[in-house]
C-alpha positions in Angstrom: -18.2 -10.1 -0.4 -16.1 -7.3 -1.1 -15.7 -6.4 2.8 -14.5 -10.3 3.4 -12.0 -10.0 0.2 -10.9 -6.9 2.2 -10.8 -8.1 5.5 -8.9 -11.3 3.8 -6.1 -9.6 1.8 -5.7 -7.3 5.0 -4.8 -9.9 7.9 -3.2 -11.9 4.8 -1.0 -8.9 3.8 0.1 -7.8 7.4 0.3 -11.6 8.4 3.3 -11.8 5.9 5.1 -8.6 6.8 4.7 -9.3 10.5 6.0 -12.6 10.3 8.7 -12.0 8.3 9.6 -9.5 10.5 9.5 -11.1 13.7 11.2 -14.0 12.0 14.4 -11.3 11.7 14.7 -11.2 15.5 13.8 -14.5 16.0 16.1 -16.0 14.0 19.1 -13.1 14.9 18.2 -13.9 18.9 19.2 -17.5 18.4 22.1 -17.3 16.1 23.3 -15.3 19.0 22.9 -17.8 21.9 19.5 -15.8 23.4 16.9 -17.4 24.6 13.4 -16.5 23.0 10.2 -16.4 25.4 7.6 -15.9 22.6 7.1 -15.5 19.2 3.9 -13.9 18.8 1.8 -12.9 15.3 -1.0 -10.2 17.1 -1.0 -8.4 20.3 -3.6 -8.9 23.7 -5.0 -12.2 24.0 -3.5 -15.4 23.4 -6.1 -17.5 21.1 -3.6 -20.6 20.4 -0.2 -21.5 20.5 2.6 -24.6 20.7 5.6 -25.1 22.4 7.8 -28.4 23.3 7.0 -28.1 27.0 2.8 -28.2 26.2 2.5 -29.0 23.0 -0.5 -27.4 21.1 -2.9 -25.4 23.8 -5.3 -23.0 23.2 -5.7 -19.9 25.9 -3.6 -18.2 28.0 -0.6 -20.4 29.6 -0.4 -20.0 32.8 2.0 -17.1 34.4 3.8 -19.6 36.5 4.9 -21.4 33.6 8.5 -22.5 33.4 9.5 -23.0 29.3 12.6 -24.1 30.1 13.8 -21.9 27.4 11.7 -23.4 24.8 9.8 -20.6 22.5 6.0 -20.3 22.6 5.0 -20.0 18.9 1.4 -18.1 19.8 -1.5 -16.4 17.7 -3.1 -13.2 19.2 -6.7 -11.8 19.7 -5.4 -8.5 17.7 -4.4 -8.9 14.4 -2.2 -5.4 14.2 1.2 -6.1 15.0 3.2 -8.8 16.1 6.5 -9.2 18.6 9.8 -11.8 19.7 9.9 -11.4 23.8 13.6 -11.9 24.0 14.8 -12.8 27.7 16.1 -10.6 29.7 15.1 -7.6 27.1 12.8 -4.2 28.6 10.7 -4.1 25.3 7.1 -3.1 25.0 5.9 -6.1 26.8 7.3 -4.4 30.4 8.2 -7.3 31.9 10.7 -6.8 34.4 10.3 -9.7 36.4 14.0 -10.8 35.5 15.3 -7.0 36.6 15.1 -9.3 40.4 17.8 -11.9 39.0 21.0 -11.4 38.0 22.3 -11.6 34.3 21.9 -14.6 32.7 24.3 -15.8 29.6 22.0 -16.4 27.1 20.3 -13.3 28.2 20.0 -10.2 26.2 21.1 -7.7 28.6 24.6 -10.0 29.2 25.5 -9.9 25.5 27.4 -8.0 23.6 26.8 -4.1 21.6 27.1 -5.6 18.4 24.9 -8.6 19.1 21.9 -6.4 20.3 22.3 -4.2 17.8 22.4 -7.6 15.1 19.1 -9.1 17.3 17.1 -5.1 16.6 17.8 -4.4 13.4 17.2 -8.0 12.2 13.7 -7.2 11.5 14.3 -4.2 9.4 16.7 -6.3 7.4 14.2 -9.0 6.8 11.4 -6.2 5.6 13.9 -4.8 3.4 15.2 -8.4 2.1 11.5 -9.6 1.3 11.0 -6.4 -0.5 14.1 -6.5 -2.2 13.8 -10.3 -3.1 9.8 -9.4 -4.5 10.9 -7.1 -6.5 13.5 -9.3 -8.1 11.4 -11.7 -8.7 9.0 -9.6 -10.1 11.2 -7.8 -12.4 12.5 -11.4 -14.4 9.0 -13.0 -14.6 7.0 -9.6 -15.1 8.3 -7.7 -17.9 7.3 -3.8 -17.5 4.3 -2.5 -19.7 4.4 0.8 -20.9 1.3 2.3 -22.4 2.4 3.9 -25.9 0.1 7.3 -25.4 0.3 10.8 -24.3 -3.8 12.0 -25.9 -5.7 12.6 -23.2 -9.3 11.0 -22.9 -12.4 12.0 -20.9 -11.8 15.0 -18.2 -15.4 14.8 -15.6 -16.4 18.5 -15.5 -16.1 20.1 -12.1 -12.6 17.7 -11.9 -9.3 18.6 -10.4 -7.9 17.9 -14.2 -10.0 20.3 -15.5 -9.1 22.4 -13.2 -5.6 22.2 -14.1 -6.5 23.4 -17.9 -6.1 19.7 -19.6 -8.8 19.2 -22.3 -9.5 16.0 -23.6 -8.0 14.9 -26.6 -4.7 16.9 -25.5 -1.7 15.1 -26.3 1.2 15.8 -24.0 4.4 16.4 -25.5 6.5 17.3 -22.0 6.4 18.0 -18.4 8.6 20.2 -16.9 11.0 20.1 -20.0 11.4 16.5 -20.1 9.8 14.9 -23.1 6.9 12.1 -21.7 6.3 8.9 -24.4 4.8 6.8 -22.3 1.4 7.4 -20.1 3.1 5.4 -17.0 5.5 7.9 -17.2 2.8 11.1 -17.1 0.9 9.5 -14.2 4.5 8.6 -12.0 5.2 12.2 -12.4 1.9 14.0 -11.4 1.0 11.4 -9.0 4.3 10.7 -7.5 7.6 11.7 -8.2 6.5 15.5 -8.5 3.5 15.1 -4.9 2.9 18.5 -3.7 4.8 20.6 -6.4 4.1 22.9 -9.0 5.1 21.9 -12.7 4.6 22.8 -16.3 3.4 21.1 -19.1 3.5 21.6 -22.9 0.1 20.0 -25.1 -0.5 19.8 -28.1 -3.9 21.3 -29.0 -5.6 22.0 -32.1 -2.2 21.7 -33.8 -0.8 24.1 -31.7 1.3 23.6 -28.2 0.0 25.5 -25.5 1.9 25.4 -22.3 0.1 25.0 -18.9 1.4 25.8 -15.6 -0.5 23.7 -12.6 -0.9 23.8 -8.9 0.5 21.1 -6.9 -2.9 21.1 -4.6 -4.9 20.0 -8.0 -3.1 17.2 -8.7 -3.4 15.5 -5.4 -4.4 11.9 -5.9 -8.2 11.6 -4.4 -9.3 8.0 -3.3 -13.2 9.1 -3.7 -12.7 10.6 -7.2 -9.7 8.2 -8.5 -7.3 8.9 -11.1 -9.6 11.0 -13.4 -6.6 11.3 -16.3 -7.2 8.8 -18.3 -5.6 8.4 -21.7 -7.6 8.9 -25.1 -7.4 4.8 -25.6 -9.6 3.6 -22.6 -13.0 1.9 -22.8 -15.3 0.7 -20.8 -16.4 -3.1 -21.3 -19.1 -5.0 -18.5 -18.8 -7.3 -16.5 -21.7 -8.1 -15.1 -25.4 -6.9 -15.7 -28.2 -7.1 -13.5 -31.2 -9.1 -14.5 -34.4 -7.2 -15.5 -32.5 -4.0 -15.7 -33.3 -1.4 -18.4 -29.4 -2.7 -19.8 -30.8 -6.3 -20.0 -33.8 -4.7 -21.8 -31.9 -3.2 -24.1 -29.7 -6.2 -25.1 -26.8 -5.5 -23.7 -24.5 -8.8 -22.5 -21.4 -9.5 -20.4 -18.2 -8.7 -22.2 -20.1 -6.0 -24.4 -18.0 -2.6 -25.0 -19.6 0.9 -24.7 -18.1 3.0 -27.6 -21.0 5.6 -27.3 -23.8 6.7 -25.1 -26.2 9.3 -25.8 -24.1 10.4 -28.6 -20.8 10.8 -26.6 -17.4 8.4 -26.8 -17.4 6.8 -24.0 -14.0 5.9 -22.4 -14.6 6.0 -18.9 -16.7 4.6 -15.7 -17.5 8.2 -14.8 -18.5 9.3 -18.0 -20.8 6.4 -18.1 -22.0 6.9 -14.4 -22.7 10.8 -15.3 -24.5 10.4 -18.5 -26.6 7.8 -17.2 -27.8 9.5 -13.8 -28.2 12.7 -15.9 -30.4 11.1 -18.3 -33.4 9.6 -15.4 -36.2 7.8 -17.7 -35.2 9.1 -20.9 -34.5 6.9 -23.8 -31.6 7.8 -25.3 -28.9 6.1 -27.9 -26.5 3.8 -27.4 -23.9 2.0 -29.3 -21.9 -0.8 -28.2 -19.4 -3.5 -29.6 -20.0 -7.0 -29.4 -16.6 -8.9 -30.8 -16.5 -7.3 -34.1 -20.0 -6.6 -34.4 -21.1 -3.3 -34.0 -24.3 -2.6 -32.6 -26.8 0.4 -32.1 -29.9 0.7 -29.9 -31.3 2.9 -27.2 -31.2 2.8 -23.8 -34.0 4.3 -20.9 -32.3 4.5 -17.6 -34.6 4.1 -14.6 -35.7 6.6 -12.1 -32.9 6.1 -10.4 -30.9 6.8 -13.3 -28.8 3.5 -13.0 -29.2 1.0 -15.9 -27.8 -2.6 -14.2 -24.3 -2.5 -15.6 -21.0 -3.5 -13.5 -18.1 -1.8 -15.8 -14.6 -2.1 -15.6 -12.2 0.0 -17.5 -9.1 -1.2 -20.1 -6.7 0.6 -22.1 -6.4 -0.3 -25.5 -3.2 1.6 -26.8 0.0 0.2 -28.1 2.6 -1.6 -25.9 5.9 -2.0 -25.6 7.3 -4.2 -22.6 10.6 -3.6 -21.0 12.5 -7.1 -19.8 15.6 -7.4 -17.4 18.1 -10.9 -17.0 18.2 -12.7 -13.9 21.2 -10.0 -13.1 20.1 -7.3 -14.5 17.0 -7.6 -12.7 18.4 -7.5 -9.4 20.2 -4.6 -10.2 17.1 -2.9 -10.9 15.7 -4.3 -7.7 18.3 -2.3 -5.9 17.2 0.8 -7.6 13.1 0.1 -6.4 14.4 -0.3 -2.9 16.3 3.1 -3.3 13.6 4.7 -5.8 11.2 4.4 -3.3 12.9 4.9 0.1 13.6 8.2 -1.7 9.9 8.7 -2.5 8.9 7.9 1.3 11.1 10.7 2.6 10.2 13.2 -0.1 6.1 12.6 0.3 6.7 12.5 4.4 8.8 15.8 4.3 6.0 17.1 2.0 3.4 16.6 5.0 5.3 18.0 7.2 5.7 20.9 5.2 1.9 21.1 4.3 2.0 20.6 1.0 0.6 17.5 0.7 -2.2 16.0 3.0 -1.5 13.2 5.0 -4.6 11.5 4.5 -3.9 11.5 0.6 -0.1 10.5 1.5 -0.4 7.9 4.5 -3.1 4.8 5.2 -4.0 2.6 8.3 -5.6 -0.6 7.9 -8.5 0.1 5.9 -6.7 1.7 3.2 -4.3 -1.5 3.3 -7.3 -3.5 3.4 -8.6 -1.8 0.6 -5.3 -2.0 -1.4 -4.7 -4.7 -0.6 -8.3 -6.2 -2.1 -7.8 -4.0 -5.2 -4.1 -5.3 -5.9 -4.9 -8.8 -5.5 -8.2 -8.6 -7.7 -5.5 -7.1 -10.6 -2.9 -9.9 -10.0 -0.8 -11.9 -8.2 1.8 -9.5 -9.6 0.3 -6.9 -8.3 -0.5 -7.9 -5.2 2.7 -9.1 -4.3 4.5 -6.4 -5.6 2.3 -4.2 -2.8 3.5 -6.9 -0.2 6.9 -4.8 -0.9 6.5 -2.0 -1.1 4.4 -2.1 2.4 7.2 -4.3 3.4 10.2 -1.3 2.3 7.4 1.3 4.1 7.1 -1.3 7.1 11.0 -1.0 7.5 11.8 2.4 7.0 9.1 3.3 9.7 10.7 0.6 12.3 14.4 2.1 11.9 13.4 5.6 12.8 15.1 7.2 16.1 11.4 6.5 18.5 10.7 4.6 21.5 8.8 1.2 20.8 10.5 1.0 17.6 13.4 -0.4 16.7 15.2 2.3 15.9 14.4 3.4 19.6 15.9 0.6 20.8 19.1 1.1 18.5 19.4 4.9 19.9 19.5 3.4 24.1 21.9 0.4 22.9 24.3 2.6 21.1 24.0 4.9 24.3 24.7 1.7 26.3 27.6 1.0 24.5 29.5 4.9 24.5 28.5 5.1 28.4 29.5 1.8 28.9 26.6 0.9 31.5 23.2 -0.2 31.4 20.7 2.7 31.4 18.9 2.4 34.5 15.7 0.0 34.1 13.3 2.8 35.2 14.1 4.8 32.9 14.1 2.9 29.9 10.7 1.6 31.1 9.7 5.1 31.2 10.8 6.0 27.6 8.5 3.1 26.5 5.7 4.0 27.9 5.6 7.8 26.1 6.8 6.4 23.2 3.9 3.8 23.5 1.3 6.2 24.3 2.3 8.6 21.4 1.9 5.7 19.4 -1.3 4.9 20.1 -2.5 8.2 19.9 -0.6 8.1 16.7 -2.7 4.9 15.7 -6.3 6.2 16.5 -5.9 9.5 14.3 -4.7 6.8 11.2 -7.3 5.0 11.4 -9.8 8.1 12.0 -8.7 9.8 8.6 -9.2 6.3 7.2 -12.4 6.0 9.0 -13.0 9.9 7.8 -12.0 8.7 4.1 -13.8 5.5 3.7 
């Protein structure tokens, strides 16, 4: 079930962001009197398609086929991309056929600088509109929660946090000089704003502040492990149990909340996971809540040291919510798009620069599949507030200076238009088939660190 949720979300997610994108062209190509060949969601194989010419067909159409300037609206075998074949346009189709003719007016290679230039970047601007437009949204019917804590909670020994000299029941007072209040506001920093850098930060700790100075490569968020700082406030309440398990035995019920386990608080999935596999056929004490009854027992995990339970974590600390007007909100939607273009370039000049590693900065499609799976099982909220940030990601990566992308395409039409002559055909073919290669190559190692981190 959980592979179909992911498989789901994943050709739902990228469905989205490649139509929207390809909709940008589409839509710039006919404002500007082009003619548009195909309209495709996919790569390879076409499964099904419709156009006025043949109405609704499923299969190839045949290469002989005269549209007549109608657009074939297809669906491809391969779920990982999409394109717009604009006539008379070398793209990464390389068709060439029309290099035979000469230019025709509603042809992209007869119009004008500025109207190529309009017809390439349209996508980006419709990536960077969706997100910008999400995150609107988001912002007036969302307000922002911030979790009232700094104490931290459970720290699994042998952890990265421990490693980095936080103890539970720390309370942070500041990081790096900048007082924290809110535990969003510890996690953005370690996790994000502050990727691959060394910092400081002042607890408080037995009554007295002790200041700790930590190593960027500690911090490093770990998909295996997860976010192992948790805050003092988190429990752990079930969600299902299995039946005939040593937890059913015992009495435990969905909805029940563990606030000990063999004598220890328990405030996290971990914590519960290492007691219980640490503890293999041994009765040991338990206490959980039940609504406001509070109830003791014991508990004997089997040999496997597994007891049935399906846990989820909450936070229970205080919140305070942060809302924005319908104006104010877009404002702040601005600031997202700018806050995180920002973040892009920081975390992609960090790999570069080794100090952070790319398979804990960057994702192919299982890690979006998996995101996308875990967003969407959160909220809608959070789900489609993933949709743009993938979608800002989706843009900035399509407007960089490469063949295949559009910013490749930008670079030779710019060119074009100082020279004031067509590159020669050849080459430009030539340029997309590196960049095309590189790209796949590109591709494959993705997806092998995914594959490598799954």
């Amino acid at each position: 079930m959980e592979l179909f949720n992911s498989i789901f979300y994943f050709v739902l997610t990228i469905g989205i962001l490649i139509a929207v994108h390809e909709f940008g062209h589409f839509i710039a190509a006919k404002l500007s009197k082009m003619r548009v060949n195909v309209f495709a969601i996919g790569f390879g194989l076409r499964l099904f398609g419709y156009n006025k010419l043949k109405g609704f067909t499923f299969g190839s159409l045949p290469k002989e086929l005269d549209l007549e300037g109608n657009t074939d609206y297809r669906l491809c075998i391969l779920p990982l991309g999409g394109y717009v074949k604009v006539a008379g346009m070398i793209d990464e189709s390389l068709d060439r056929e029309f290099l035979n003719n000469e230019p025709q007016p509603w042809e992209f290679r007869s119009k004008s600088t500025g109207k190529k230039l309009f017809v390439i970047s349209a996508g980006v601007i419709m990536n960077v509109l969706l997100a910008f437009l999400i995150f609107w949204g988001v912002n007036i019917f969302k307000p922002i929660q911030h979790l009232k804590t700094t104490e931290v909670g459970y720290i699994p020994k042998g952890s990265t946090i421990e490693l980095t000299g936080f103890k539970q029941n720390d309370k942070i007072i500041s990081i790096d000089g900048k007082e924290v209040v809110y535990w969003d506001e510890i996690l953005n920093f370690i996790f994000i704003k502050r990727i691959g850098e060394d910092f400081s930060a002042v607890v408080e700790r037995d009554g007295k502040l002790t200041t700790l100075n930590i190593k960027s490569n500690l911090l490093q968020f770990d998909r295996a492990e997860g976010i192992t700082l948790l805050p003092k406030q988190t429990k752990v309440v079930i969600n299902q149990i299995t039946s005939n398990s040593p937890a059913e035995m015992a009495g435990l019920q969905k909805e029940d909340m563990f606030i000990s386990l063999n004598n220890e608080r328990i405030i996290s999935n971990k914590q519960l996971i290492d007691i219980v596999s640490s503890n293999a056929e041994k009765s040991i004490p338990m206490v959980y809540a039940r609504g406001k009854d509070t109830i003791s027992t014991n508990v004997a995990p089997n040999k496997e040291g597994k007891i049935g339970v399906l846990s989820s974590m909450i936070i229970d600390a205080p919140v305070e919510y942060e809302s924005y007007s319908f104006f104010s909100a877009g404002i702040q939607a601005m600031r997202n798009c700018y806050e995180t273009t920002l973040l892009f370039f920081n975390i992609v000049s960090k790999v570069i620069l080794g100090k952070v590693e790319f398979a804990k900065a960057f994702g192919g499609p299982i890690r979006i599949a998996q995101m996308a799976a875990q967003t969407a099982d959160v909220n809608l909220f959070s789900f489609i507030n993933f949709i743009a940030l993938l979608s800002l990601s989706l843009a900035i990566i399509n407007i960089l200076p490469f063949p295949v992308l559009d910013g490749g395409h930008i670079i030779i039409i710019l060119l074009e238009g100082i020279l004031q002559r067509e590159i020669p055909p050849k080459v430009k073919i030539a340029i997309q088939n590196v960049g095309f290669v590189i790209l796949l190559l590109f591709m494959a190692f993705v997806i092998y660190t995914d594959i490598m981190n799954f």
